[in-house]
Structures are given as structure tokens and as C-alpha cells.
Backbone as CSV, one residue per row, in Angstrom:
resi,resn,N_x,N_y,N_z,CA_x,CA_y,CA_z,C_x,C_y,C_z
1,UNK,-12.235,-20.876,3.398,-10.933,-20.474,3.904,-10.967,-20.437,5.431
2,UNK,-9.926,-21.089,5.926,-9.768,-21.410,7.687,-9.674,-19.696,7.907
3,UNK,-10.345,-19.163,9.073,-10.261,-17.343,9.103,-9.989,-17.145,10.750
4,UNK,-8.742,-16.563,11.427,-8.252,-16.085,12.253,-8.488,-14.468,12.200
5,UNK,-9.346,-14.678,13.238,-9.762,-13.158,13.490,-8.903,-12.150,14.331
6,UNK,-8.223,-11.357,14.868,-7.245,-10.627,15.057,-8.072,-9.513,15.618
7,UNK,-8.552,-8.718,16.653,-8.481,-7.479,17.589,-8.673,-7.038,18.733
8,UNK,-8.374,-6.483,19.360,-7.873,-5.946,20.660,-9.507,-5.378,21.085
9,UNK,-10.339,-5.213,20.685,-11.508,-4.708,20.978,-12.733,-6.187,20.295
10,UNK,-13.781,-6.428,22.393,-14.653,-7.699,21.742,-15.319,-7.243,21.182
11,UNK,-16.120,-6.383,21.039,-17.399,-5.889,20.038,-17.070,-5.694,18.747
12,UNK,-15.342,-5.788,18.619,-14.955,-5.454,16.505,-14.382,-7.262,16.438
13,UNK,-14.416,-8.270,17.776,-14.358,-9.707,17.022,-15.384,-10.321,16.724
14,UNK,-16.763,-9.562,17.687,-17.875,-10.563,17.867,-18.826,-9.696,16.385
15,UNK,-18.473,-8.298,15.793,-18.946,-8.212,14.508,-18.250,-8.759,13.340
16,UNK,-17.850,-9.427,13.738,-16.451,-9.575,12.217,-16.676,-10.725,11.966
17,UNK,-16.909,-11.355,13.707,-17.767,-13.062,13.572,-19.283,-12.810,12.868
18,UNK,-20.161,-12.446,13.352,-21.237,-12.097,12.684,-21.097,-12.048,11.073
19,UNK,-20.250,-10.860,10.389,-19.809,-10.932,8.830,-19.088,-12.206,8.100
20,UNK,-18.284,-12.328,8.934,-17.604,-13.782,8.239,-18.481,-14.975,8.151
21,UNK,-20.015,-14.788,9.532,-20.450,-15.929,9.201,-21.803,-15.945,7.924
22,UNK,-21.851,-14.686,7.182,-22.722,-14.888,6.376,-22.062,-14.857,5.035
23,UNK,-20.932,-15.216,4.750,-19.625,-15.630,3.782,-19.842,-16.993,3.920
24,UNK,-20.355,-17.962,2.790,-19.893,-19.647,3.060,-18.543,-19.580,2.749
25,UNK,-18.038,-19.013,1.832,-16.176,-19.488,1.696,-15.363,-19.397,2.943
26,UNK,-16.119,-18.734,3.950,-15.024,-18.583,5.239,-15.653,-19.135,6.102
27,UNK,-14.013,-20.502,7.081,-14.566,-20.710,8.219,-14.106,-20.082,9.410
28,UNK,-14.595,-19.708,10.446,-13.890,-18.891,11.084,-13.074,-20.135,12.453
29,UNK,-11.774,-20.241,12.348,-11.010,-21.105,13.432,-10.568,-20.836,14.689
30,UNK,-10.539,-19.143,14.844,-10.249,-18.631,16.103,-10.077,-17.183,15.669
31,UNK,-10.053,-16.648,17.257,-9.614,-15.325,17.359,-8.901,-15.272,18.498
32,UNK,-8.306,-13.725,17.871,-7.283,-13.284,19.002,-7.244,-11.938,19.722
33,UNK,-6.463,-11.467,20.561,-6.954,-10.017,21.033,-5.855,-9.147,21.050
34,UNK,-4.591,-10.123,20.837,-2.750,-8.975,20.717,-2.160,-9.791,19.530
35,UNK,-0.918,-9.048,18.964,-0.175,-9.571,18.168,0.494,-10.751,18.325
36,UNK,1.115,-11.018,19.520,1.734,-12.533,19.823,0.872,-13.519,20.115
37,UNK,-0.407,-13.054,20.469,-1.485,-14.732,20.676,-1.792,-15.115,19.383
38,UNK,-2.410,-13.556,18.087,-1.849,-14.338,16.863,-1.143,-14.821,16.131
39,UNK,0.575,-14.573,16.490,1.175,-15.423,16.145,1.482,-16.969,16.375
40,UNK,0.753,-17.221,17.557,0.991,-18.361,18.176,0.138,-19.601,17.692
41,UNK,-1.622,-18.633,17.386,-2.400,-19.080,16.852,-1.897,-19.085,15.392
42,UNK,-1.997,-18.731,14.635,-1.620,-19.345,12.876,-0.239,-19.651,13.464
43,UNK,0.408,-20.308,13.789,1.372,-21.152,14.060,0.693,-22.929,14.367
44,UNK,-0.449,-22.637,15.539,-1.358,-23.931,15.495,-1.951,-24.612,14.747
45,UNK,-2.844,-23.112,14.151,-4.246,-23.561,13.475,-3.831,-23.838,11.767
46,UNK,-2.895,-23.120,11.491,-2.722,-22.774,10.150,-3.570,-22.349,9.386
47,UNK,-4.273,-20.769,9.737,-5.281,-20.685,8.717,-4.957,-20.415,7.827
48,UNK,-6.025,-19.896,6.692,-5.734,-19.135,4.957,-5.549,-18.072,5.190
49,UNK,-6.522,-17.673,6.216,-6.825,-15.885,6.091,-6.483,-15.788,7.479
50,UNK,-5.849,-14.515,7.354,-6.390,-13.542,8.785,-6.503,-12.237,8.684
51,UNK,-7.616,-11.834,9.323,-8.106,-10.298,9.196,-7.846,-9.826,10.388
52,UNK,-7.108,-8.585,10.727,-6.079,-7.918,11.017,-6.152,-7.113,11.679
53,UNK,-6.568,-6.303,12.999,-6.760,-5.308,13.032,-5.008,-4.603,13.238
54,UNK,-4.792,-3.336,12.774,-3.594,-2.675,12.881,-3.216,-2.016,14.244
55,UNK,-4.058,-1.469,15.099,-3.222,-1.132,16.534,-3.530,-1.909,17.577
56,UNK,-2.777,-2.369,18.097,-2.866,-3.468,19.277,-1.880,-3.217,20.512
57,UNK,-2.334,-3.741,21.391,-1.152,-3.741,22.846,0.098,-4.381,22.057
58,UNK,1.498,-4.084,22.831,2.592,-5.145,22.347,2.678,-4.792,20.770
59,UNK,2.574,-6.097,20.527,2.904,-6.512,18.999,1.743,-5.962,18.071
60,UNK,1.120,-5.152,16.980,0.666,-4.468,16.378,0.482,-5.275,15.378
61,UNK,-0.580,-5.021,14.158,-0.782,-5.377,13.071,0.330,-5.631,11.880
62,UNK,1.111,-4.848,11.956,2.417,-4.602,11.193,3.031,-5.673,11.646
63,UNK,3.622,-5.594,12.905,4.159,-6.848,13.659,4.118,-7.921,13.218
64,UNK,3.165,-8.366,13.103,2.635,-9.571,12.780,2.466,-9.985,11.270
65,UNK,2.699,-9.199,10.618,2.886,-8.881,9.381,3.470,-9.272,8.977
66,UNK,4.242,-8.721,9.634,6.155,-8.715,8.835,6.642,-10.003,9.648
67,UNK,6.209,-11.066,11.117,6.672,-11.715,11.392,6.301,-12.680,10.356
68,UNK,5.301,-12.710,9.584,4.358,-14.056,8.953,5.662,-13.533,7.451
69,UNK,6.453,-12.832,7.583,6.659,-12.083,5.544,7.608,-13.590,5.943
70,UNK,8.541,-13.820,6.346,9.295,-14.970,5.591,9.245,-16.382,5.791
71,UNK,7.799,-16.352,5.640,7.127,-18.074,5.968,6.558,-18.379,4.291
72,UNK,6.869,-19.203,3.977,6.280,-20.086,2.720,5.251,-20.336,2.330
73,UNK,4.034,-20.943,3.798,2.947,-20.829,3.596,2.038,-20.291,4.359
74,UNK,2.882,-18.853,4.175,2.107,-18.078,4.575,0.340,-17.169,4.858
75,UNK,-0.386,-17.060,5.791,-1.420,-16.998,4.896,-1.889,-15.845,4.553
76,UNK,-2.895,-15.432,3.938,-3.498,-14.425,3.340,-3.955,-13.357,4.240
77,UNK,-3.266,-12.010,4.522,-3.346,-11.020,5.457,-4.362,-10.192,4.731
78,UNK,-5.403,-9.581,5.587,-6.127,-8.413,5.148,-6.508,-7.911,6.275
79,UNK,-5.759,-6.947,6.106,-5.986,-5.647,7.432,-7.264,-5.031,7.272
80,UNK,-7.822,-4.777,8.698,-9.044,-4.382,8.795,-9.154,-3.253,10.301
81,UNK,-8.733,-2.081,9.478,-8.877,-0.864,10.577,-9.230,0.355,10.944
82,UNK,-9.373,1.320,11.529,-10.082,2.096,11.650,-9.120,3.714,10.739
83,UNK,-7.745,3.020,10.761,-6.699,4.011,10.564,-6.806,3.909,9.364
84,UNK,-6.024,5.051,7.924,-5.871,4.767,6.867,-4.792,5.776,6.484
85,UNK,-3.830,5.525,7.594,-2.677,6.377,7.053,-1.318,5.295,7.594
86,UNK,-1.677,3.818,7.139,-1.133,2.825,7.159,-1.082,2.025,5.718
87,UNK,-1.449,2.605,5.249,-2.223,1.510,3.839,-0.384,1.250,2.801
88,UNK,0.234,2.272,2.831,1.680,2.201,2.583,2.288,1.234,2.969
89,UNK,2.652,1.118,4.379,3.073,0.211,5.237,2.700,-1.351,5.019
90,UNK,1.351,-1.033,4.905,0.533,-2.372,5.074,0.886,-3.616,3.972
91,UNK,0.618,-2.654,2.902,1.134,-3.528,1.589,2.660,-3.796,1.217
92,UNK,3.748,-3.025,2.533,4.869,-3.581,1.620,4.952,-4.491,2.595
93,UNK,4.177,-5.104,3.352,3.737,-6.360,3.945,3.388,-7.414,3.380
94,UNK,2.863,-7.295,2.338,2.108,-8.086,0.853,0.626,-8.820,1.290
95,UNK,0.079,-7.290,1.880,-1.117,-7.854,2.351,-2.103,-7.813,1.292
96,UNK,-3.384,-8.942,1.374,-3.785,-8.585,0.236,-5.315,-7.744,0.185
97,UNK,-5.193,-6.854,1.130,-6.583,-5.482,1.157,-5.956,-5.128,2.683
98,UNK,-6.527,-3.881,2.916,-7.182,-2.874,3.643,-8.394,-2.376,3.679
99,UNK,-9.208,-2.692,4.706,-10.250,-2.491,5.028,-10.444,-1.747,5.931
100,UNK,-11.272,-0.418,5.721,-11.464,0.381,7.037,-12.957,0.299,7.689
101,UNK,-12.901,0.081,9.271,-13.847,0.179,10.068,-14.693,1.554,9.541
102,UNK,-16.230,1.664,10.247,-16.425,-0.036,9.892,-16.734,-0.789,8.830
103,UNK,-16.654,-2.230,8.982,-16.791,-2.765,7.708,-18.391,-3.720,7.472
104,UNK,-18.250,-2.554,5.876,-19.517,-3.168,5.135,-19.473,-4.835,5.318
105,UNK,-20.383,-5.259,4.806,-20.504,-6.621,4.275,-19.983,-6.685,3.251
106,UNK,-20.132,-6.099,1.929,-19.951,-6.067,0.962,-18.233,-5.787,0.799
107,UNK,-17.828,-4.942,1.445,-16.431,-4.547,1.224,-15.572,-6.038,1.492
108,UNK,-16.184,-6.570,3.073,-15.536,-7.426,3.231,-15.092,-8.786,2.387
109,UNK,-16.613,-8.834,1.642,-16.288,-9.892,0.964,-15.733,-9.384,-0.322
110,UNK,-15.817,-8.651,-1.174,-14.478,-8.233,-2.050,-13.253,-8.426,-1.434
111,UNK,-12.898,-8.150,-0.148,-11.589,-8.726,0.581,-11.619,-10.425,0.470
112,UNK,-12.075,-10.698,0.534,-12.396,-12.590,0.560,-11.842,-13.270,-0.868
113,UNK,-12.873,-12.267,-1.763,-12.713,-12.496,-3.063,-11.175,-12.422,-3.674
114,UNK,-10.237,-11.271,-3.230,-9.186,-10.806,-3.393,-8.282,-11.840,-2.767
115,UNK,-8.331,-12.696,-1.404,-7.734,-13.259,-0.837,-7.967,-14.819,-1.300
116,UNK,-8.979,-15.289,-1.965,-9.114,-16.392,-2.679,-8.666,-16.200,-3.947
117,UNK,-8.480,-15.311,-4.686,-7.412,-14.791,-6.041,-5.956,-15.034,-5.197
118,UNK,-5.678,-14.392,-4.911,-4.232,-15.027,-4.109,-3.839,-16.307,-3.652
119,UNK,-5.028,-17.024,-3.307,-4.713,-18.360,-2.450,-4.551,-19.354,-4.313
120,UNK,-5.192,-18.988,-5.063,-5.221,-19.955,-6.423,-4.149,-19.538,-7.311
121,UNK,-3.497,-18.606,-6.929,-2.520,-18.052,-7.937,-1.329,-19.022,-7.932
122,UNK,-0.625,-18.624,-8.599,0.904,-19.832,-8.364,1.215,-19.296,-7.532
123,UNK,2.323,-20.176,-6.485,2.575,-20.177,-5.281,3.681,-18.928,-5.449
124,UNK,4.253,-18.156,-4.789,5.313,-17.195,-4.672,6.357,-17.386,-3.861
125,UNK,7.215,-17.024,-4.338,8.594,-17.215,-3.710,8.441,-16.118,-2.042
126,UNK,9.150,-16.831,-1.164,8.456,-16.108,-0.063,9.442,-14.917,0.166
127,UNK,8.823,-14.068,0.810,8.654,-12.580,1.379,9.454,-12.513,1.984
128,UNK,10.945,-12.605,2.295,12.014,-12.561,3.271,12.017,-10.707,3.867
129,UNK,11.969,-10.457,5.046,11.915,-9.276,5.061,13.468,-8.110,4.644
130,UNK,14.293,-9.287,4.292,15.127,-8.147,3.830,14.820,-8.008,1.893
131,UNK,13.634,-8.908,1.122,13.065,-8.670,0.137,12.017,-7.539,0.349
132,UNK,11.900,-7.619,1.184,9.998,-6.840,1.233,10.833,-5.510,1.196
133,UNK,12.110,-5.033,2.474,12.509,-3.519,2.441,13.395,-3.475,1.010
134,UNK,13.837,-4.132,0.297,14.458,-4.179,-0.520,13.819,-3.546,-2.116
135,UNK,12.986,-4.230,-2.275,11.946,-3.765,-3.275,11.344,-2.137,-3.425
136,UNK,10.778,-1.772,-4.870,10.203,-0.645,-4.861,8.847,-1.034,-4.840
137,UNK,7.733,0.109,-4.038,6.970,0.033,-3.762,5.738,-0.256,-5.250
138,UNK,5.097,-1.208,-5.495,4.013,-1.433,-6.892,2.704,-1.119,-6.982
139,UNK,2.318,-0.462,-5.537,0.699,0.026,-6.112,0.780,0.557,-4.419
140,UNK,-0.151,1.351,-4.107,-1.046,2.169,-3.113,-1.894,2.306,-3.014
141,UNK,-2.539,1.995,-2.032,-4.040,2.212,-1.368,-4.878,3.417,-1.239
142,UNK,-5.457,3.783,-1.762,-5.657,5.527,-0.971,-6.762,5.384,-1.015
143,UNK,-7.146,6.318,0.340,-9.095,6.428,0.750,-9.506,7.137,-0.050
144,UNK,-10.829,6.580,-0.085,-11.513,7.207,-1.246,-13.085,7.283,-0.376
145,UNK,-13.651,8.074,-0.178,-15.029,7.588,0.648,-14.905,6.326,1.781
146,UNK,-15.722,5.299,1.678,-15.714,4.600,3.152,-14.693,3.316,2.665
147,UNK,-13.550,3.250,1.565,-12.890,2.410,1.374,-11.768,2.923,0.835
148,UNK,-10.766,1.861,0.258,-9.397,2.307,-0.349,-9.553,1.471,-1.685
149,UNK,-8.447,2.812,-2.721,-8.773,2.414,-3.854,-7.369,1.815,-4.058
150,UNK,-7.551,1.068,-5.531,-5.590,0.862,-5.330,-5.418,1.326,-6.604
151,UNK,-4.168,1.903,-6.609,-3.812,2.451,-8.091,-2.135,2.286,-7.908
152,UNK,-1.922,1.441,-8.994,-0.655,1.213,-9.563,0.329,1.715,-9.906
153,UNK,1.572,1.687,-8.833,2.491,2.711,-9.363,2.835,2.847,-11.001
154,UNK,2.893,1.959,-11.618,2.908,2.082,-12.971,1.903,3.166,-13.809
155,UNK,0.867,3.109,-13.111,-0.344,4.625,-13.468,0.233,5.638,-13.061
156,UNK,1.045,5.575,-12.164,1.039,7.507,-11.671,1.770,8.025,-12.762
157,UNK,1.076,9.195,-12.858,1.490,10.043,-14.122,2.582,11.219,-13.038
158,UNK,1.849,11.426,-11.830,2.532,12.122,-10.843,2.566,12.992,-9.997
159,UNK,3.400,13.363,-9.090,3.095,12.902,-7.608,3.068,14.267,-7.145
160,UNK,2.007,15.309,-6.687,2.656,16.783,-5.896,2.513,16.196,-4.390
161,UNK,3.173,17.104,-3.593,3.681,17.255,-2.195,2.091,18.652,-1.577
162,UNK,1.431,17.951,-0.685,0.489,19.415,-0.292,0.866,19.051,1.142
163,UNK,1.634,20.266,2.016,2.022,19.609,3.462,2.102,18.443,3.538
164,UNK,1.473,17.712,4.755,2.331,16.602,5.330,1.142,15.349,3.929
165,UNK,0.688,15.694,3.288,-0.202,14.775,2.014,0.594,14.733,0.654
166,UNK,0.177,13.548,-0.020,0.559,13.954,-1.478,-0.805,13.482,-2.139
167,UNK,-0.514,14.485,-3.585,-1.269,13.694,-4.242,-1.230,13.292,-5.435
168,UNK,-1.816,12.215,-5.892,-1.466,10.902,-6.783,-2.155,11.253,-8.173
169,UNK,-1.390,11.498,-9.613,-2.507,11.989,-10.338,-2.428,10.764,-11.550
170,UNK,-3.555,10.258,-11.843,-3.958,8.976,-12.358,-4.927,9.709,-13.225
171,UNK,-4.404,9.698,-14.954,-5.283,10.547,-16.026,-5.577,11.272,-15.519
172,UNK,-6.794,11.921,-15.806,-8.090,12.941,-15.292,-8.396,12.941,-13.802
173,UNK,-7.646,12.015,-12.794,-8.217,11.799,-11.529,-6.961,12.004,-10.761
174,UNK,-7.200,11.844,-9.740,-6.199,12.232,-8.729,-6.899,12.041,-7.028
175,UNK,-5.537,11.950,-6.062,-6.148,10.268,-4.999,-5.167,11.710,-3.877
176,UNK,-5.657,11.520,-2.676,-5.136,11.855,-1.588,-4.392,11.507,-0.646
177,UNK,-3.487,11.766,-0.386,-3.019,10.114,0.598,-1.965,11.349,1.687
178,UNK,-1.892,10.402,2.798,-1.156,10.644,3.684,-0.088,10.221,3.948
179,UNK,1.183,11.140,3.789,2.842,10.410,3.296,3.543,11.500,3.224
180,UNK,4.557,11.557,3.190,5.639,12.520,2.683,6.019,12.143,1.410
181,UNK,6.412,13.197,0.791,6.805,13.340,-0.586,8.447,12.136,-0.736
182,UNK,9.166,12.554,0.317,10.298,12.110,0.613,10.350,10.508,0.598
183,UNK,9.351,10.442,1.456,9.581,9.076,2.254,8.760,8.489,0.865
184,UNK,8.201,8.949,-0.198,7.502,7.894,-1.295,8.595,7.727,-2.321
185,UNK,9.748,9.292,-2.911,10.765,9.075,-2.969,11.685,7.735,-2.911
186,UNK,12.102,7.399,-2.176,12.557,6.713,-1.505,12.007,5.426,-1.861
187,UNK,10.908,5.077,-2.083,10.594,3.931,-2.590,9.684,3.756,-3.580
188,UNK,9.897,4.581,-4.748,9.770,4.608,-5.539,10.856,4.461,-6.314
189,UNK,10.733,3.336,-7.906,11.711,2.841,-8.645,12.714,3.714,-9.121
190,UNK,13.522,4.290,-8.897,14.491,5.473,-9.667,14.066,5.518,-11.260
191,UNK,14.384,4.070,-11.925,13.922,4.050,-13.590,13.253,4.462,-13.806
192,UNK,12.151,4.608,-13.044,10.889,4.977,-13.454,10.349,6.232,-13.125
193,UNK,10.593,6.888,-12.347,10.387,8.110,-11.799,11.545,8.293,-10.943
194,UNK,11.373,10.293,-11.165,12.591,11.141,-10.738,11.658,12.497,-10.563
195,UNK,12.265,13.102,-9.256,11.962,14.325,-8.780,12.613,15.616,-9.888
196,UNK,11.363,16.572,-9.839,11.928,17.656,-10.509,12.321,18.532,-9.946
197,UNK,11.006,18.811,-8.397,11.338,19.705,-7.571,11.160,19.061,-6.600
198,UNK,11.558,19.886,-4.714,11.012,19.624,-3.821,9.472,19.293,-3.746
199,UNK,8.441,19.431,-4.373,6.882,18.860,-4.208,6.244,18.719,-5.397
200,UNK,7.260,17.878,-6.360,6.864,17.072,-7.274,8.090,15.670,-8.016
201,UNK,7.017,14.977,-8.212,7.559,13.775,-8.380,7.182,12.985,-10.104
202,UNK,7.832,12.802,-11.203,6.894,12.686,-12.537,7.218,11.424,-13.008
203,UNK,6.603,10.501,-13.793,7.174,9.185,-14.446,7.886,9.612,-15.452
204,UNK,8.922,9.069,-15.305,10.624,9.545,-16.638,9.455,9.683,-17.758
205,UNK,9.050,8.354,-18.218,7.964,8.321,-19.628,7.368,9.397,-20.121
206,UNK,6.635,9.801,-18.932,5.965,11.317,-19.028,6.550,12.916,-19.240
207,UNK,7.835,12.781,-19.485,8.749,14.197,-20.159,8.710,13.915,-21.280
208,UNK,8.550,14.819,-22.104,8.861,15.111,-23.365,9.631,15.829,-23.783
209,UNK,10.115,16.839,-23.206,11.133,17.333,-23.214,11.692,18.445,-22.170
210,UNK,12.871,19.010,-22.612,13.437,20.079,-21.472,13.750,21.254,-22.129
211,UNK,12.970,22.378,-21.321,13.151,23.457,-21.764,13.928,24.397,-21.237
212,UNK,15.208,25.464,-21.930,15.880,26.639,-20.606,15.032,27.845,-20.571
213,UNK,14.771,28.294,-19.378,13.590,29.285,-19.919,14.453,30.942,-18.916
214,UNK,15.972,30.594,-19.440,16.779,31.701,-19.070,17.573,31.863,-17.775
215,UNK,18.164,32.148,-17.598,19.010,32.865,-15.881,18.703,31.559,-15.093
216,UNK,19.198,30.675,-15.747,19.864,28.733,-15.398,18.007,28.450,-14.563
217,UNK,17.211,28.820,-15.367,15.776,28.524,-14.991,15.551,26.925,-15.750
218,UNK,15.415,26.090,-15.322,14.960,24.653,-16.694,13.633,24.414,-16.024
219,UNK,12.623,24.111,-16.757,11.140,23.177,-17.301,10.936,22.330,-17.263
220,UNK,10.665,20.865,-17.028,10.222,19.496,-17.751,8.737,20.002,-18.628
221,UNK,8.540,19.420,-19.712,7.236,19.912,-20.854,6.934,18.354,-20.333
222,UNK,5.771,18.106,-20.264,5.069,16.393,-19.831,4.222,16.295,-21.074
223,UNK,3.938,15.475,-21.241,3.289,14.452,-22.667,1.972,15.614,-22.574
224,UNK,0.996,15.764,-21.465,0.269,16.649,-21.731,0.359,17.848,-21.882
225,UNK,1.218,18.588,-22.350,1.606,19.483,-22.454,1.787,20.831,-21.259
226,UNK,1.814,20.188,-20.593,2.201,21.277,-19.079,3.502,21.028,-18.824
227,UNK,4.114,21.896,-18.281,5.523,22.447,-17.581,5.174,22.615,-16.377
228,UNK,6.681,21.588,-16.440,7.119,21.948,-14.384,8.264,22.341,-14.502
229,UNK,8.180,22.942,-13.223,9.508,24.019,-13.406,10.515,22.583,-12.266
230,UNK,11.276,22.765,-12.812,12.386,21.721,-12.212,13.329,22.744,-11.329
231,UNK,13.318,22.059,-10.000,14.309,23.115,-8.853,15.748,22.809,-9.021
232,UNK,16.482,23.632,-8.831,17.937,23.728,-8.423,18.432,22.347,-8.086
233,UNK,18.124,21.536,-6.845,18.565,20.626,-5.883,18.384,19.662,-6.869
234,UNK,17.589,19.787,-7.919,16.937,18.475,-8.824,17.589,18.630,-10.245
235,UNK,18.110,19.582,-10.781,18.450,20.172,-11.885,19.550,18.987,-12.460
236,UNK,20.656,18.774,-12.161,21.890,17.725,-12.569,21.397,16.481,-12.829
237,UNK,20.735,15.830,-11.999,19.845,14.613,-12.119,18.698,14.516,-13.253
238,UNK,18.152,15.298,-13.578,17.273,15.410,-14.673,17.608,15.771,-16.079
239,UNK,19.115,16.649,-15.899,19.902,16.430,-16.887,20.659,15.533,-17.356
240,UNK,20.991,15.099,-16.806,21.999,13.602,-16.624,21.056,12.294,-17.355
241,UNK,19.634,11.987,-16.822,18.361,11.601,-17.876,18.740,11.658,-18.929
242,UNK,18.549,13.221,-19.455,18.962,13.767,-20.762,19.827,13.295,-21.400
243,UNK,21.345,12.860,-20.634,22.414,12.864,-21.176,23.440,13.748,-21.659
244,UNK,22.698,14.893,-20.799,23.078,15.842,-20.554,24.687,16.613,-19.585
């Protein structure tokens, strides 16, 4: 894969050269040091890949992101940064990994691996950015030790609010992430999930039923048998579900 290297700092291009060059699937075609020299470059070179760093002078990782979302043949983005309270952002970019500094060998090339699964897949209808804001969000990144895991919005069983964090509960496990409750709201599928209270969020699937538990108090009962108490502000909407 042709590989455009992307960051604002030489000692994170001249290691990234070093990693990419003990990868045979990657060739490396250039690098860059701001967001507009890489746009200019995969405009020239046309690579497959480019690895990404996210804060830059000017034009930023995102930037560049979202300038590449409504190109056709587009190529294969994988952000590679030190931050990980971007990983939201990143993917409704349709990038395909996040990688946080610094980076293993090993991580990287699971990124490679992931980005050559993408390059063989059937081709996709392209990324217009009024598709990308348009859409509900389909999976999230969240740190997990020295990497990010991804778990599928279709898994979340569901979502509490802890200050400015939420967290993600997947079966028996549960993921940390940095977000507002609101702002995941918001792009998350309505069909599919609905708020009960201010700092919780549940998949419709996952009620089993609704309980009054007196003096206009209501419950959601969830498949595992726990109760959430459903707030005021949320109450009509969760009835209305009901058919209520």
C-alpha cells in the first residue's frame, strides 16, 4: 500500500518511517508536516493509506479528514495520536483505526491489516460530508490500556453519564470514554435507543417492561432484571414507546 505519512513533529515521521519500513505491505511515498501539504500530497501521489497525526498547525487531522470524505477514491485514513478523546470524531470520518502514540509495531500493523480489509472490500458509495453528519453514529473507539477497543453500537446494552465521561456497558464489561451523554444522544439512532434519565441512555430491545412505582414515579425493568428509574424530562417519550 502507497503510505503518506502525516505529522507536525520530525522525530514522530522519522519513527513511523522506521515502523512502516519493517511492514512489506507498505510503501512509504511521502510525508508531510500540516494539513494542507497533505492534502496537496494525496492529491499528487494518490496513496492507499495515510497515517494521520490529529493536531497540527492550520488544517488538523480532522481537516483533512473530512476534506478527503467526498472523494471516491478515497484513501484509507488511520489516525495516529497521542490524544484519545477524538476517537468519536475520528470515525464519523470513516477512518479505518486510531492509534495512540506511541505506537507499537504490532498495533500498527493490525492498523495495516484493517486498512487492507477495507482496500479489498467492495467499493463504497462515497462519504459526502453532508452523509457522514447525517448518519447515526455505528461503533466507538474507547481506550483501553495502550490502545482503543471498538465496540458496536449495536452491543451497547447502555450508556451512564459519570461527569464530563460516559460509560459504555457491553454484557459483563463496560468501556470509558470521554463525551457527553448529550452530545452521544444526539447521534445515536432514536429506533434504537432512548434516554430514560438525564445520565442514562438504554437499547429500546433491552426494556422489558414499565413499572409505576407510585406518586407519577415510572421504572424501565431491562432484560437483566434491573430497574432504572426513568426521569420526569424523559417520562412521555418512553411512554409513547409503550404506546402509551
Amino acid at each position: 500500500m502507497r503510505t503518506l505519512i502525516v505529522d507536525d513533529e520530525p522525530l514522530a515521521v522519522e519513527r513511523m518511517q522506521i515502523l512502516c519500513a519493517r511492514i512489506p505491505a507498505l510503501q512509504v511515498v511521502g510525508t508531510a508536516s500540516d494539513g494542507a501539504a497533505a492534502l496537496r500530497l494525496i492529491e499528487a501521489l494518490a496513496p492507499d493509506l495515510v497515517l494521520l497525526d490529529m493536531t497540527m498547525p492550520e488544517v488538523d487531522g480532522l481537516g483533512v479528514a473530512r476534506a478527503l470524505a467526498g472523494q471516491a477514491s478515497r484513501p484509507a485514513v488511520v489516525f495516529v495520536t497521542a490524544h484519545d478523546d477524538f476517537a468519536v470524531e475520528a470515525f464519523d470520518c470513516d477512518a479505518v483505526d486510531y492509534v495512540l502514540k506511541p505506537v507499537a509495531q504490532e498495533r500498527l500493523e493490525r492498523a495495516v491489516e484493517r486498512a487492507q480489509a477495507r482496500r479489498s472490500a467492495a467499493p463504497e458509495t462515497p462519504l459526502t460530508p453532508e452523509r457522514a453528519a447525517s448518519e447515526w453514529i455505528e461503533e466507538f473507539w474507547v481506550p483501553h490500556r495502550s490502545e482503543l477497543i471498538r465496540v458496536a453500537a449495536s452491543d451497547l446494552e447502555r450508556i451512564d453519564a459519570e461527569r464530563d465521561y460516559v460509560r459504555l456497558h457491553v454484557g459483563q464489561r463496560s468501556y470509558l470514554m470521554l463525551h457527553t451523554i448529550a452530545g452521544l444522544e444526539a447521534r445515536l439512532d432514536p429506533d434504537r435507543f432512548i434516554r430514560l434519565h438525564r445520565s442514562t441512555i438504554v437499547r429500546r430491545d433491552r426494556i422489558a417492561g414499565l413499572k409505576h412505582d407510585g406518586l407519577g414515579v415510572w421504572s424501565a425493568e431491562l432484560a437483566d432484571g434491573t430497574m432504572q428509574r426513568i426521569g420526569r424530562t424523559y417520562l412521555a417519550r418512553v411512554k409513547a414507546m409503550a404506546g402509551r
